[in-house]
N, C-alpha and C positions, 0 to 999 in steps of 0.2 A: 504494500500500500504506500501512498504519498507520503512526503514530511508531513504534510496540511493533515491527511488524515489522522495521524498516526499522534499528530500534536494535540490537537482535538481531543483526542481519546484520553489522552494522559490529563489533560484539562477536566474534562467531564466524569473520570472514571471515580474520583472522590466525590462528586456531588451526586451521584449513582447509588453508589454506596449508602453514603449516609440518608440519603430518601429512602431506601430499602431501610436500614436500622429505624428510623422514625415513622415510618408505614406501621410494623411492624410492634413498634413498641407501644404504638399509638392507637393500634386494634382495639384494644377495651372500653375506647373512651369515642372513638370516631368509626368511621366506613375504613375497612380495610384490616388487616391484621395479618395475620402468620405467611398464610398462600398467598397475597396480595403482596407484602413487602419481601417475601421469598422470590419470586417473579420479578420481581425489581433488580433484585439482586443479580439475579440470573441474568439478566440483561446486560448486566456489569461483564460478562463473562463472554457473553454474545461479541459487545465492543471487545473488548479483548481477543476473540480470536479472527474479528473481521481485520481491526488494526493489525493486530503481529503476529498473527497466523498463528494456527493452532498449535502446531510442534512444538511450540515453547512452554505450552500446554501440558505435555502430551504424559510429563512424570505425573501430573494430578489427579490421576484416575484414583488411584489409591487414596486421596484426601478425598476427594466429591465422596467414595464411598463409606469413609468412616465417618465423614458429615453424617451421611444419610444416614448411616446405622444409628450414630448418637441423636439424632432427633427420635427416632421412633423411639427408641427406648429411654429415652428424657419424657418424650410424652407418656408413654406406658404408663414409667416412673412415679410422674404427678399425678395421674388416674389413679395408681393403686395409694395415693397417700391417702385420701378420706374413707377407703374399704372399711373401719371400723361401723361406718353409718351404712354409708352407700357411694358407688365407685363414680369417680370425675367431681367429688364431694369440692368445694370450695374452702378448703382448710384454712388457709392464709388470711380468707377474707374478714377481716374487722378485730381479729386478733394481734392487732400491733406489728411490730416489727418494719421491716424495709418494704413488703408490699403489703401488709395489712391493715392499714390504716383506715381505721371507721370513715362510711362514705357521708358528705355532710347532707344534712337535709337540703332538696331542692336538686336542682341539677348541676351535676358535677363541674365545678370549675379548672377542670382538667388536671388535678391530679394525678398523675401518673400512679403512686405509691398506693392506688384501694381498689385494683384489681383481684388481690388476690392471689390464686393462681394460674387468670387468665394470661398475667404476662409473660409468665414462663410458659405457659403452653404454647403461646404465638410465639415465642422463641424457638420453640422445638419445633413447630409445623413451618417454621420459615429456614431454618436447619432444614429440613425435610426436603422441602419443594427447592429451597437453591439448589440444593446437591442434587435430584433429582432433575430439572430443568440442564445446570450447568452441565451434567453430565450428556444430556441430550445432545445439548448443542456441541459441547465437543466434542461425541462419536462422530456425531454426521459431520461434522469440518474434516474429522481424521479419514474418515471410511467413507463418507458420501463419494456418489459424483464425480467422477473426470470432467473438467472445461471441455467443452468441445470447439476444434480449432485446429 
């Protein structure tokens, strides 16, 4: 690909990112969450092998996959925390702590901190879908397709 492009990429590739992490983190409170800022993400990865070609890639099969493993089983994880009552139970929520913080009457003035343990689960389902997406896109860059020409 061109300098233009390729500069570009490097430009946008952190603002990429970080709107993926704030999608993301942001699911409990707004539109969007785990699969929505996972996708994001993944798109990060997209740019990255349109820009510098996949091959450079090409050692992260083995990371996309242990991404993926660690989401499912991070989500599992937090499913079987509330098993005492009943499973996907909201253990976290209004018990204090870093995300349990009691939600105030009225509508949420975007606290992040009284999810719960919505936020960790949209972490793990956006864990899940990058790795799964990214993984996508960079078989078919590897293995897709000859140009024809």
């Amino acid at each position: 690909m061109s300098v233009v492009v390729r500069t570009i990429a490097r430009l946008l590739l952190p603002w990429v990112l970080a709107f993926g992490g704030y999608v993301i983190m942001h699911g409990h409170l707004t539109p969007g969450g785990g699969f929505q800022g996972g996708a994001v993400v993944a798109s990060a990865v997209a740019l990255v092998v349109i820009a510098f070609g996949a091959e450079g890639l090409k050692g992260q099969k083995n990371l996309f996959s242990f991404l993926e493993d660690l989401g499912a089983i991070a989500f599992v994880a937090l499913a079987f925390l509330g098993i005492g009552s009943t499973f996907f139970r909201n253990v976290l929520a209004g018990g204090g702590g870093l995300f349990g913080t009691p939600v105030p009457f009225g509508p949420n003035p975007g606290w992040l901190n009284t999810g719960g343990t919505l936020p960790l689960m949209n972490w793990a389902v956006g864990l899940k879908v990058l790795a799964g997406l990214g993984s996508v896109v960079l078989l078919l860059a590897l293995f897709g397709g000859k140009e024809d020409g």
